[in-house]
LUMDO-200066 format. One record per residue (C-alpha): residue in three letters; x, y, z. Coordinates in steps of 0.001 Angstrom, whole numbers. Layout:
REM residues N
r | xx | yy | zz
ALA | X | Y | Z
...
***
This chain:
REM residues 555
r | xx | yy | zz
UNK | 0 | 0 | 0
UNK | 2906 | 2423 | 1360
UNK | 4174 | 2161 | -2690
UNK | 1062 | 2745 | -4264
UNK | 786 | 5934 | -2553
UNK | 4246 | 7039 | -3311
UNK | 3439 | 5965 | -6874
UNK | 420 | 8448 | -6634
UNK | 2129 | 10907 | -5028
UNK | 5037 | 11408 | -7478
UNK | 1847 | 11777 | -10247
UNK | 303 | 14713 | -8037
UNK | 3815 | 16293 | -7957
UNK | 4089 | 15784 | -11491
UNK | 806 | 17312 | -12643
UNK | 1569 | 20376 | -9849
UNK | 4756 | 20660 | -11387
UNK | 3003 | 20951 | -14763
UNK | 628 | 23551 | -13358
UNK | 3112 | 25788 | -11765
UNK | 5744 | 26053 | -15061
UNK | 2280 | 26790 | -16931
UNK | 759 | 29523 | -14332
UNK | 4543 | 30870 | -13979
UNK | 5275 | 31269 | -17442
UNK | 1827 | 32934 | -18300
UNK | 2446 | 35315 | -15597
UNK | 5973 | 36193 | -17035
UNK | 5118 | 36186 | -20841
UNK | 1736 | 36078 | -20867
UNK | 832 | 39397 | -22763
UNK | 3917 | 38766 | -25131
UNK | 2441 | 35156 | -25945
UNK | -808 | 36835 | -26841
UNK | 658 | 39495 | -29336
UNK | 2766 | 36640 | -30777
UNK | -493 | 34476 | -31533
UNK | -2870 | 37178 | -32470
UNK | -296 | 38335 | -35026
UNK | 107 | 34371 | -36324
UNK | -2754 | 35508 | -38839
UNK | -1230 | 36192 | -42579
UNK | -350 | 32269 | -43174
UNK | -740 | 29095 | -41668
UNK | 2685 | 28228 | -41924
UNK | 3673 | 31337 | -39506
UNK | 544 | 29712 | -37524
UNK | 1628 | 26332 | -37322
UNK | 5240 | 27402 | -36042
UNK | 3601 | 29817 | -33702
UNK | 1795 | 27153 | -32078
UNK | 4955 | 25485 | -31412
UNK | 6853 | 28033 | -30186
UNK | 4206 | 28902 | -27212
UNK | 3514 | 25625 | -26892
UNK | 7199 | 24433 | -25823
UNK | 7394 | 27663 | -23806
UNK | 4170 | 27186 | -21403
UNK | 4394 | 23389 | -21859
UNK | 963 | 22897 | -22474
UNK | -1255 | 22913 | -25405
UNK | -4657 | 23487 | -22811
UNK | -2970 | 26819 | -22005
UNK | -2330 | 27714 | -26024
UNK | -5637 | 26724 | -26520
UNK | -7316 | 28501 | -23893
UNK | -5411 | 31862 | -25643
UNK | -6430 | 31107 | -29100
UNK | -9423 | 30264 | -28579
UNK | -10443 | 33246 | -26222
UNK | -9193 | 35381 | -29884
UNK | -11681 | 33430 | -31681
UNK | -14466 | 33901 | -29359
UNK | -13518 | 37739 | -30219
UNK | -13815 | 37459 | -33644
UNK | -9783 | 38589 | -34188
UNK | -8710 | 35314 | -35457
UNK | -9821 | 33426 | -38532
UNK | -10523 | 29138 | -37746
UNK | -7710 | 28029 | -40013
UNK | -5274 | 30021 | -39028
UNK | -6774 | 29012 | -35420
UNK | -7019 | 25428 | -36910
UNK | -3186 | 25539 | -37491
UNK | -2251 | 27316 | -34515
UNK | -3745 | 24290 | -32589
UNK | -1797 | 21434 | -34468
UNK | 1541 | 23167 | -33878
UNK | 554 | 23465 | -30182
UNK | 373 | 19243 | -30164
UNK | 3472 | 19538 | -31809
UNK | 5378 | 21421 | -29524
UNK | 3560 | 19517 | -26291
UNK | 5320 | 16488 | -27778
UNK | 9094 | 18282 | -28790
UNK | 8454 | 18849 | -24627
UNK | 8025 | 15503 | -23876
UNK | 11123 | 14981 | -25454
UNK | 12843 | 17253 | -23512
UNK | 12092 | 15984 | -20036
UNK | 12334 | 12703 | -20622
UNK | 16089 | 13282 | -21015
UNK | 18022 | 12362 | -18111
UNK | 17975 | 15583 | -16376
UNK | 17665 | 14450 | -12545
UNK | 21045 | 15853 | -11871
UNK | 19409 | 19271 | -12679
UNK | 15885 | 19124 | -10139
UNK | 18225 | 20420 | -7250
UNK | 19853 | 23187 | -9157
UNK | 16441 | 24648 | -10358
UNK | 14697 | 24003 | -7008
UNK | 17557 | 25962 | -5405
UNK | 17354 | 28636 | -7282
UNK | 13798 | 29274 | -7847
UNK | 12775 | 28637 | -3685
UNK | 14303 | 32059 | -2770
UNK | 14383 | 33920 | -5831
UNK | 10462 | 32960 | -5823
UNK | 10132 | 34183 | -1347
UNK | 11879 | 37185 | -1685
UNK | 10589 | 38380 | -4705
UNK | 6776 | 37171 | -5108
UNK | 5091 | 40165 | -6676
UNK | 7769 | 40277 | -9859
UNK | 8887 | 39196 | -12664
UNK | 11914 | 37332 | -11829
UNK | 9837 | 36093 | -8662
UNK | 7591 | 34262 | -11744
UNK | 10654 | 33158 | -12850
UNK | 11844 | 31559 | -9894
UNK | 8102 | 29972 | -9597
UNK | 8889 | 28723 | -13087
UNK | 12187 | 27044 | -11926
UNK | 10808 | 25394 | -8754
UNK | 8004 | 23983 | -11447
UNK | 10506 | 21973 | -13518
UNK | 12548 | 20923 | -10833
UNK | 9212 | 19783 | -9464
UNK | 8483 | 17869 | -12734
UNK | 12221 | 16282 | -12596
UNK | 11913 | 15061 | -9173
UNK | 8196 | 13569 | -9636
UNK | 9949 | 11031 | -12748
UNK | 12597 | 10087 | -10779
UNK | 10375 | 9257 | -7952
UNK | 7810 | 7809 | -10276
UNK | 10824 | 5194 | -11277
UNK | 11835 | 4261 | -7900
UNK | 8443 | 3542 | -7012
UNK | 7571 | 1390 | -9687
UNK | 10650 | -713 | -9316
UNK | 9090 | -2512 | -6168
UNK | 5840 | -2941 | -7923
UNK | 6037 | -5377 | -10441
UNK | 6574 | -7946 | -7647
UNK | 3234 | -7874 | -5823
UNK | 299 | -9819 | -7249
UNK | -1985 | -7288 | -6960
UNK | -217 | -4579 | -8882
UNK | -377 | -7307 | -12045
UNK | -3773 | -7399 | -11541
UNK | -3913 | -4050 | -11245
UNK | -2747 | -3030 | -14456
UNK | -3896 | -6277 | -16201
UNK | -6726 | -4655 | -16854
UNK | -4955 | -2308 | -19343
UNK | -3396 | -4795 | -21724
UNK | -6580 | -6338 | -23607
UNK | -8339 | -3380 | -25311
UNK | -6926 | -777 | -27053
UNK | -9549 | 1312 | -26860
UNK | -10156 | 1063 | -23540
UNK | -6460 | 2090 | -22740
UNK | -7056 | 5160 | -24933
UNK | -9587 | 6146 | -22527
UNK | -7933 | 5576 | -19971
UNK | -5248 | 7953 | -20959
UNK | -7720 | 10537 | -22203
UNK | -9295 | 10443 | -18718
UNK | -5920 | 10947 | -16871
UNK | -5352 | 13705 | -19665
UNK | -8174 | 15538 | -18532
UNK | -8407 | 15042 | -14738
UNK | -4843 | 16155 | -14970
UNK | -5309 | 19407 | -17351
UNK | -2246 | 18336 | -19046
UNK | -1581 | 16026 | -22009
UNK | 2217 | 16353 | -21071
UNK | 1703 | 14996 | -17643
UNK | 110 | 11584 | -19396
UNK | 2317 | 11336 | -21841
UNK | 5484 | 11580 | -19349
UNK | 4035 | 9708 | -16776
UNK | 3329 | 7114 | -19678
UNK | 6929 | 7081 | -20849
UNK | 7983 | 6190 | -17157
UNK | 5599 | 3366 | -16640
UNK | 6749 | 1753 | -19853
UNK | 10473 | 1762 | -19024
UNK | 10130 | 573 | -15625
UNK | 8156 | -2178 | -17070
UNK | 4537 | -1438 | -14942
UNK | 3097 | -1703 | -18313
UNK | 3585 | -2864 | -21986
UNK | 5037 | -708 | -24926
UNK | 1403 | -1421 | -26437
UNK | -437 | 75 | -23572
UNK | 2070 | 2917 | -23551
UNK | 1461 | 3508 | -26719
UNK | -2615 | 3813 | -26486
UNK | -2132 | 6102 | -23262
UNK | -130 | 8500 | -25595
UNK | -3385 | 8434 | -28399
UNK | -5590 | 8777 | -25566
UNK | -3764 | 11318 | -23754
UNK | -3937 | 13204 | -27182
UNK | -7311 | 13269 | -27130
UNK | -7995 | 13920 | -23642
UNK | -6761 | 17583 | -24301
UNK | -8573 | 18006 | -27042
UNK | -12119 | 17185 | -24973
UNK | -10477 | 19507 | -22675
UNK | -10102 | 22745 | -24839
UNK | -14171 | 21485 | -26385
UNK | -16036 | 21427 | -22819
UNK | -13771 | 24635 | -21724
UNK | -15682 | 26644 | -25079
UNK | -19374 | 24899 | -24004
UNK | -19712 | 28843 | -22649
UNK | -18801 | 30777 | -25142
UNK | -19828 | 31545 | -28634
UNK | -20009 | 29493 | -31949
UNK | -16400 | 30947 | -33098
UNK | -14898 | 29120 | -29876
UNK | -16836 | 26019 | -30382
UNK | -15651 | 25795 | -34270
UNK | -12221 | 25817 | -33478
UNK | -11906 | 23633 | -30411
UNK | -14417 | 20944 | -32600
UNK | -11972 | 21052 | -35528
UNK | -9248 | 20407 | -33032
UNK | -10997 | 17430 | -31746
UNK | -11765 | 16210 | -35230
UNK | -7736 | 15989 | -36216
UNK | -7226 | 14250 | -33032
UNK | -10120 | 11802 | -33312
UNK | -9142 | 11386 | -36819
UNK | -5690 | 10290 | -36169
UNK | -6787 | 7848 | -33240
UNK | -8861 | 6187 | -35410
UNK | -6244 | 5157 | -38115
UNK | -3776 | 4544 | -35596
UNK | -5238 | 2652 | -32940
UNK | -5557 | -205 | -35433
UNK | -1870 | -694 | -35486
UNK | -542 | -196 | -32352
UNK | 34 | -3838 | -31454
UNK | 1958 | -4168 | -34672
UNK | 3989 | -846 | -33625
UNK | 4554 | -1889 | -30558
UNK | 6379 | -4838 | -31988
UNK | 8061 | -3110 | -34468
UNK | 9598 | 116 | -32583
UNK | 12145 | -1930 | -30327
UNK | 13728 | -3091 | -32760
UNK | 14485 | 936 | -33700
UNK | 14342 | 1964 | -30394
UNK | 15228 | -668 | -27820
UNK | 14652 | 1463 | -24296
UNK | 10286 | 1805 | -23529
UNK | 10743 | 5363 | -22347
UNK | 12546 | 6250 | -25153
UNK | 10254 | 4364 | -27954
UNK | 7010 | 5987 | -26137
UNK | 8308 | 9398 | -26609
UNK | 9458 | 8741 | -29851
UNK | 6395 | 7458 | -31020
UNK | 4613 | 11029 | -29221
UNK | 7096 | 12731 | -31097
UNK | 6362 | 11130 | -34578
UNK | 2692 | 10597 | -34474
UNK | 1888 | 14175 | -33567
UNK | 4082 | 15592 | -36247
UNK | 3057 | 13390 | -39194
UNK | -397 | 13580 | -38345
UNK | -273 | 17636 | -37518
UNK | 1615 | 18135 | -40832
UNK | -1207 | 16416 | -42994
UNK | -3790 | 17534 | -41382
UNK | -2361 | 21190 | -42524
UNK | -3677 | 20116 | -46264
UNK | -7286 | 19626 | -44270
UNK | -7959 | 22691 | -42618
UNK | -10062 | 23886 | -45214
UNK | -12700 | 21041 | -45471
UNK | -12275 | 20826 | -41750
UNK | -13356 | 24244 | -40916
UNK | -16416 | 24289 | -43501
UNK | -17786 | 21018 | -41783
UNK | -17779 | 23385 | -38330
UNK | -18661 | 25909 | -39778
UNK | -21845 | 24046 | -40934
UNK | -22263 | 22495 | -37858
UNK | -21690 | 25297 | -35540
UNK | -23363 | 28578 | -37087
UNK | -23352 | 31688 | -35732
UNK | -26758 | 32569 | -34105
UNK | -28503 | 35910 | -34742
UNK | -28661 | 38088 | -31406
UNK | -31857 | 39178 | -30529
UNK | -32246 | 43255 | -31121
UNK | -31438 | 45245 | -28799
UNK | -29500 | 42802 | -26676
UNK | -25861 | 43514 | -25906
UNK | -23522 | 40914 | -24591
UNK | -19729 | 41013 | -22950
UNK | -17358 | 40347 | -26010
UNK | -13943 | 40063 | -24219
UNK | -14964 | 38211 | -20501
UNK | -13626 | 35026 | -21716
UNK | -14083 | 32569 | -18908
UNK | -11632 | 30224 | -19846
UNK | -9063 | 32951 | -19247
UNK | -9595 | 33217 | -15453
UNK | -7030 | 30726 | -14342
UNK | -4657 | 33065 | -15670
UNK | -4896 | 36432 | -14393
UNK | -2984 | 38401 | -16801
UNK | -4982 | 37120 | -19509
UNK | -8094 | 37696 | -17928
UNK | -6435 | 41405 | -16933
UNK | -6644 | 42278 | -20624
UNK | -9554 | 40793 | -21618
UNK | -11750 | 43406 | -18822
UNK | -9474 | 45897 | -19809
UNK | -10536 | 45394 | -23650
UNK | -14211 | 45245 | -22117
UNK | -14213 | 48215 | -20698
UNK | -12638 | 50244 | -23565
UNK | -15889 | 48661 | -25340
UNK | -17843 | 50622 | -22330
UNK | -15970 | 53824 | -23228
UNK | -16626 | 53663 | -26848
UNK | -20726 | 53268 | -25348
UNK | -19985 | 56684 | -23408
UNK | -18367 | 58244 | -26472
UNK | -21444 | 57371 | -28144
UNK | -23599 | 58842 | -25803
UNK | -21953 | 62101 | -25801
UNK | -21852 | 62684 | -29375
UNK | -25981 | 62029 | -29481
UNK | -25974 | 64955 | -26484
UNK | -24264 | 67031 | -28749
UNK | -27283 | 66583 | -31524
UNK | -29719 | 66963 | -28923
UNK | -28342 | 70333 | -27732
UNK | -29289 | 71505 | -31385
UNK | -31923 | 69948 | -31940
UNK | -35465 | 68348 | -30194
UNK | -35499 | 65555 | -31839
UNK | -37337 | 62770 | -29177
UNK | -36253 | 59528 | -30406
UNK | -32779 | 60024 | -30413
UNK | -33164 | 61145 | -26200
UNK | -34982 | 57800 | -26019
UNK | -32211 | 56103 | -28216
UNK | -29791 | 57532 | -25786
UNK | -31408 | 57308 | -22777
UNK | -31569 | 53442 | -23300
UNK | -27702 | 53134 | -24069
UNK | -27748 | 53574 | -20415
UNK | -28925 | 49825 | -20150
UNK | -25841 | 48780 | -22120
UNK | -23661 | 50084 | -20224
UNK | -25679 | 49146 | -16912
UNK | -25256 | 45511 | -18158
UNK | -21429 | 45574 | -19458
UNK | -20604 | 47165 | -16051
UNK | -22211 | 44280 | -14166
UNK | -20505 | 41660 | -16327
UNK | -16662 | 43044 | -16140
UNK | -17357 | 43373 | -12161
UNK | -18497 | 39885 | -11898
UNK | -15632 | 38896 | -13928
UNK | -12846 | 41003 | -12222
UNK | -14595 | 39387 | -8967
UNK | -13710 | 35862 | -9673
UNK | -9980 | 36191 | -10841
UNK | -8065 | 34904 | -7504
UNK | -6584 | 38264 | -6386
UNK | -3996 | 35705 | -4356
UNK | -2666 | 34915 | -7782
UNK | -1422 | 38638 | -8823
UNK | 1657 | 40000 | -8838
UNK | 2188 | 43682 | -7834
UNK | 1734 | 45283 | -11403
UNK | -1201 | 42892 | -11662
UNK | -2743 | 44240 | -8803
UNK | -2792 | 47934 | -9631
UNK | -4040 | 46986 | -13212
UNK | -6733 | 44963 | -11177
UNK | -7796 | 47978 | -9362
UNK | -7702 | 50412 | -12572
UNK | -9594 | 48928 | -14248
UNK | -12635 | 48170 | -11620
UNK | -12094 | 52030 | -11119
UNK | -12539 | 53176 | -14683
UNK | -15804 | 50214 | -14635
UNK | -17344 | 52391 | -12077
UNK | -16137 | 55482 | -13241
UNK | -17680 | 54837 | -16404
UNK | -21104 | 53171 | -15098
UNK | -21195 | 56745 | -13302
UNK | -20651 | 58704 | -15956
UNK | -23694 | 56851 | -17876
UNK | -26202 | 57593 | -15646
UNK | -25297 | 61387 | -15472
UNK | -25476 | 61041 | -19172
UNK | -28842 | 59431 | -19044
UNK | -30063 | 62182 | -16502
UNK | -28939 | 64908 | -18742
UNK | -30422 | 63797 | -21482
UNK | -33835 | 63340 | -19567
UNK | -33736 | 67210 | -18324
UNK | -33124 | 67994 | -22283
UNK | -36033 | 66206 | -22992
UNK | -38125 | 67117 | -19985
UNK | -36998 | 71128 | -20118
UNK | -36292 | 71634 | -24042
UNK | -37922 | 68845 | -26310
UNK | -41055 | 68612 | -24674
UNK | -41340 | 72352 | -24435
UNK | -39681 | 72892 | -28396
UNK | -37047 | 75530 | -26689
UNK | -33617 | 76302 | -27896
UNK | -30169 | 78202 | -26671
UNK | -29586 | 80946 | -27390
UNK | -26234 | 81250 | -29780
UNK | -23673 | 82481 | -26534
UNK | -24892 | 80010 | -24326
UNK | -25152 | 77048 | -27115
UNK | -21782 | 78027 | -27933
UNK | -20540 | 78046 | -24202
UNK | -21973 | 74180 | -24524
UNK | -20579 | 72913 | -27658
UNK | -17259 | 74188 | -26534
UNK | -17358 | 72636 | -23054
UNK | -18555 | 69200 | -24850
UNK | -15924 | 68988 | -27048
UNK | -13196 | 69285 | -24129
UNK | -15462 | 66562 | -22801
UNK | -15317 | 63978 | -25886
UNK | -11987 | 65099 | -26032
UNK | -10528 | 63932 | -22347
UNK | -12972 | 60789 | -22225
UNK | -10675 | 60076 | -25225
UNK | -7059 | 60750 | -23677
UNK | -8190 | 59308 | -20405
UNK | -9260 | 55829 | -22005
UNK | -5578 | 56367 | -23859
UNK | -4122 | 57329 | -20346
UNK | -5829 | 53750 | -18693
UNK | -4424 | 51747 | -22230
UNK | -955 | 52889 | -22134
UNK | -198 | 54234 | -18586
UNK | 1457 | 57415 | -20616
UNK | 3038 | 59724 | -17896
UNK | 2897 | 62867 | -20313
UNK | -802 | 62394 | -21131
UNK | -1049 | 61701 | -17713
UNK | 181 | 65391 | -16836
UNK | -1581 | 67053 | -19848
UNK | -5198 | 65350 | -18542
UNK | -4924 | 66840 | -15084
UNK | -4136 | 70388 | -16740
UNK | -7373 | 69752 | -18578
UNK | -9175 | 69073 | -15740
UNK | -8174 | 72219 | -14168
UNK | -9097 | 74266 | -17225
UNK | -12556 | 72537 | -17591
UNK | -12949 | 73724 | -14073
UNK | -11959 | 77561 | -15184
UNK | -14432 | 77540 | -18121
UNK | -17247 | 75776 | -15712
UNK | -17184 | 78990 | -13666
UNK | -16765 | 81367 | -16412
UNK | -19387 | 80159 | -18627
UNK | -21798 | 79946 | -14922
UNK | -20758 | 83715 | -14543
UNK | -21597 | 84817 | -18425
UNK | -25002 | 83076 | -18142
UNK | -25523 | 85136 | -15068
UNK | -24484 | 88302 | -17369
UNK | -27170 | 87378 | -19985
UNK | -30263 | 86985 | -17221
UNK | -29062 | 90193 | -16466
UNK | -29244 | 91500 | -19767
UNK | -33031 | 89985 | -20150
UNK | -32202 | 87848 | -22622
UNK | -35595 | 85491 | -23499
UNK | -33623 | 82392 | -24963
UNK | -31196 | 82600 | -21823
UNK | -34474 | 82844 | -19109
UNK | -36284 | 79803 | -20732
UNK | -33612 | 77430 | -20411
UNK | -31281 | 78752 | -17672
UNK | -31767 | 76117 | -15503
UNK | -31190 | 73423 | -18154
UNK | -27786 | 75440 | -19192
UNK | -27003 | 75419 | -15526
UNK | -27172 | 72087 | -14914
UNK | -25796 | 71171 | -18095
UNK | -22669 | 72767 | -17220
UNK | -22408 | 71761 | -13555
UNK | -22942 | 67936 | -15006
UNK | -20277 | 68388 | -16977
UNK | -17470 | 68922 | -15244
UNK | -18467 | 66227 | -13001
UNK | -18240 | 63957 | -16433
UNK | -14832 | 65629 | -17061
UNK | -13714 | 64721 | -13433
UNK | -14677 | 61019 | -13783
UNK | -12678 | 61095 | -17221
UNK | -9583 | 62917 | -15807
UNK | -9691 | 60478 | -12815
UNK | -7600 | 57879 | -14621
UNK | -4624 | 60214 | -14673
UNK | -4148 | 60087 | -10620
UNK | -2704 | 56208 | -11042
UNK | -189 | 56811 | -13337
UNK | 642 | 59984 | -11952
UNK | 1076 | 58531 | -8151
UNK | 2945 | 55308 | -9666
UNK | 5525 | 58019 | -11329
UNK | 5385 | 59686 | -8292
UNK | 4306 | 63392 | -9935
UNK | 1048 | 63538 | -8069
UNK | 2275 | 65194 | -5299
UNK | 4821 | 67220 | -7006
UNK | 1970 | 68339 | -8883
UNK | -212 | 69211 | -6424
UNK | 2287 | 71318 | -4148
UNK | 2917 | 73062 | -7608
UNK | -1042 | 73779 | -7518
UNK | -1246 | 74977 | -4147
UNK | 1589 | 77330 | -4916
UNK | 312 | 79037 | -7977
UNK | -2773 | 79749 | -5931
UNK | -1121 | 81051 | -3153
UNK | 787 | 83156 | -5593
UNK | -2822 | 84556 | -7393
UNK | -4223 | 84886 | -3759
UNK | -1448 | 87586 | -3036
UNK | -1325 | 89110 | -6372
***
C-alpha cells in the first residue's frame, strides 16, 4: 500500500509541477504570448510554427488553446489560421516531452535551489515568476525520478499485475484511460510523461504505452471542447476542428498499435525512449497532414456550428472570456478590452448629447437614454468577472491593473447615468417644451462638450498605455474645464441680467448642463491620478497647484 501511494504521489507532484511552469510562465510572458499568436494571422505556416513556439514555452497545449481560442471567441482570429495554430501546439507539447524525458535528474536540485528564494523574496515580480517557473521543472524532474523508484518494487506484488492487467486487452479502452488521466490532470504532457515512465520501468507494456499517448492526445482536445461549451459558436468551431484531427488520427492509428509496438524496439530498444518517440512522430506526421485539411475541416464546423442571430437590442460582454480566469494576466486584458468597449458606449452617448443640444429631436433622447442599459449591463458583467480572478494569484503590477480597471468600470457606469439624466432634463426642459439656446450660451456648450469627448478620449488612452505625459496634460485639462465651468456659470448670469428670453427659458437646463459636466470631465480625468502617483508626480503636482494659488491669492 505504502508504494502505491508514493506511486500516486510522485503523479500529483508531477501534474503540480506541470501547473506551476504553466501559471509561472503565463504570468511572465503572458501578454507577449498573446501578441505573438494574435499576429500568427497572414499564413498558416507562420501559424503552425507559432503554435509550437508557445507551446514548448508554457508546456501545455490546454494553455495555447485557452489563448487562441479566447481570440476566436472575439472574432480577431480566422478558424484556419486558429485550426493551425492548434496542431503546432500538439506539436510542440510532444518536442516537450522529449525534452524531459532526457536524463535531467542531476538538474531538479539546481532549479529548485534557485527558484525557492528567488520565488520568497521576490513574489510580486517578474523574476519572482521566474523563480516559480524554476521550482516547477525541478518539481516535474523530481516527480519522474520518484515515479521510477516507485515502480521498481511494484512489479513484484500480485496485486499490482492485476492491477494493471486490466490495461493490456483493449486498445480502446487504454485510450480512454489515458484521455481520462489527460483531462483530470489538465495536461496532455503529464500523461504522456508519466506514460513514458511506466513503460520503461516495465509497470506496463510498450502497447499500452502507446494507447495512453493516443488517448492522452485526445484527452486535451475534450479539454479545450467542454472549456468553449460557454462561449460563442467561433470558440466552439475551433476547439471541434481540433478534436476532429485528433479523433481522426486515433482512429487510423489505434488499429496498429500492437503491430507498432512490436516493431519500434527493434528501432528503439529502451520503452521510455520508444514511447516518446512514437509522441514525437505521431503528432508531427499527423499535424503536418492535417495542414492540407484545414479547409474542409473548418467548412464542416462551420456548418455544424453557425453563428446565431442576437436578438435586437440585446448587448452581450465580447472580451470576458471565462476560460481565461485561471490566468490572471490574460483575464487582466480581456476586462481591460471590455471596458474600452464601455468607453466607446460613453463616447457614443456624448456625441448624441451634442445633436440633442441643437436639436429636439425625441427619439434620439430615447435612443440615448436606453444606451444607459448597455452600459448598466457591461458594467455588471466586467465586475463579476474582475470578482472571480483569484486576487492571491497577482503580482504587484497585476494588482494595480486589477484595481484600474474596476475604477474606470465604475467610473464609467457613473458617468452613464449622469449622461442618461442629462439627457432626460433635455427632454423634460427643451424637447417637450420645443425651446432652444440661445447662440452664446449654445456656444458656451458645444465648446465645453468637445473638451469633454476630447478627455474621455485621452483618459481611455491614459488607462491603455499608462502614458506619464498624457497623464500630466489630462490633469491640466481638468483644471481648465474647471476655469471655463465657472466662467461660462458667470456669463449666463451676465445674460439673465441683460433679459435675454432664450437665456431665461432654459437657464436652468444650461445650468445644470454645465455643472454635469465637469463632473463627467472629473470622472474622465480620474484615470490620470494612477499613473501619476505610480511616477510619483502627483504630489509634485499638487504642491505646484497649491503654490500658484497662493501666488494669485497675493497678487
Amino acid at each position: 500500500m505504502l508504494i502505491l501511494l508514493n506511486l500516486l504521489s510522485g503523479v500529483a507532484l508531477l501534474v503540480w509541477g506541470s501547473h506551476i511552469v504553466r501559471t509561472g510562465i503565463l504570468r511572465v510572458l503572458g501578454a507577449d504570448l498573446r501578441r505573438v499568436l494574435g499576429r500568427s494571422t497572414d499564413g498558416r505556416l507562420k501559424a503552425f510554427l507559432a503554435g509550437i513556439g508557445v507551446t514548448s514555452l508554457v508546456q501545455s497545449s490546454n494553455a495555447t488553446a485557452v489563448i487562441v481560442m479566447s481570440f476566436a471567441a472575439q472574432g480577431l482570429l480566422p478558424l484556419a489560421s486558429g485550426l493551425a495554430i492548434m496542431l503546432g501546439a500538439d506539436v510542440g507539447t510532444a518536442l516537450m516531452a522529449r525534452v524531459l524525458t532526457l536524463d535531467l535528474s542531476w538538474l531538479s536540485p539546481i532549479l529548485v535551489l534557485f527558484g525557492v528564494p528567488v520565488f520568497l523574496s521576490r513574489k510580486q515580480t517578474r523574476l519572482g515568476q521566474v523563480g516559480r517557473t524554476a521550482i516547477g521543472l525541478g518539481l516535474i524532474l523530481l516527480a519522474l525520478h520518484l515515479i521510477v523508484e516507485a515502480a521498481q518494487p511494484m512489479m513484484s506484488g500480485a496485486g499490482v499485475r492485476v492491477m494493471f492487467g486490466a490495461l493490456t486487452g483493449d486498445t480502446m479502452l487504454d485510450a480512454l484511460v489515458g484521455a481520462a488521466f489527460a483531462m483530470i490532470s489538465y495536461s496532455s504532457l503529464a500523461a504522456v510523461l508519466l506514460t513514458a515512465t511506466l513503460a520503461s520501468s516495465g509497470v506496463i507494456s510498450l502497447k499500452v504505452a502507446l494507447c495512453l499517448v493516443i488517448g492522452a492526445n485526445l484527452g486535451s482536445g475534450m479539454l479545450a471542447l467542454f472549456g468553449t461549451l460557454a462561449q460563442n459558436a467561433a470558440a466552439r468551431r475551433l476547439a471541434l476542428g481540433s478534436l476532429a484531427f485528433k479523433f481522426a488520427g486515433a482512429l487510423l492509428i489505434l488499429p496498429f498499435a500492437p503491430l507498432l509496438a512490436r516493431g519500434l524496439p527493434v528501432l528503439i530498444a529502451n520503452p521510455r525512449e520508444a514511447t516518446v518517440g512514437f509522441h514525437l512522430i505521431y503528432n508531427t506526421l499527423r499535424c503536418c497532414a492535417c495542414l492540407l485539411l484545414i479547409d474542409p475541416v473548418g467548412r464542416i464546423c462551420e456548418r455544424l456550428l453557425p453563428d446565431r442571430a442576437v436578438p435586437n437590442g440585446e448587448i452581450r460582454p465580447l472580451h470576458l472570456d471565462a476560460a481565461a480566469l485561471s490566468t490572471p494576466s490574460l483575464a487582466l486584458a480581456n476586462a481591460a478590452r471590455e471596458v474600452l468597449r464601455v468607453g466607446d458606449i460613453v463616447r457614443a452617448m456624448l456625441d448624441n448629447v451634442a445633436e440633442l443640444l441643437h436639436h429636439n429631436d425625441l427619439q434620439k433622447a430615447r435612443e440615448t437614454i436606453r444606451m444607459d442599459d448597455d452600459i448598466d449591463h457591461l458594467y455588471a458583467a466586467v465586475k463579476t468577472y474582475l470578482a472571480q480572478i483569484s486576487r492571491e494569484q497577482l503580482d504587484e503590477p497585476d494588482s494595480r491593473r486589477w484595481t484600474d480597471i474596476i475604477a474606470l468600470t465604475i467610473n464609467l457606469e457613473h458617468a452613464g447615468d449622469i449622461i442618461e439624466r442629462i439627457v432626460s432634463d433635455i427632454e423634460e426642459k427643451k424637447i417637450s417644451h420645443r425651446l432652444s439656446f440661445s447662440e452664446e450660451g449654445l456656444g458656451e456648450l458645444e465648446d465645453l462638450h468637445t473638451r469633454l469627448v476630447s478627455n474621455l478620449q485621452l483618459g481611455l488612452s491614459v488607462f491603455l498605455n499608462n502614458d506619464l505625459r498624457c497623464a500630466e496634460r489630462l490633469l491640466a485639462e481638468k483644471e481648465r474645464f474647471r476655469d471655463l465651468e465657472r466662467a461660462y456659470s458667470y456669463a449666463h448670469v451676465d445674460r439673465l441680467a441683460g433679459q435675454t428670453l432664450r437665456s431665461i427659458e432654459t437657464s436652468a437646463l444650461h445650468l445644470d448642463l454645465i455643472s454635469d459636466m465637469k463632473r463627467l470631465n472629473s470622472l474622465f480625468c480620474s484615470t490620470a491620478y494612477p499613473v501619476l502617483d505610480a511616477a510619483g508626480a502627483l504630489r509634485e503636482t499638487r504642491l505646484r497647484k497649491r503654490a500658484l494659488d497662493t501666488m494669485h491669492v497675493k497678487e
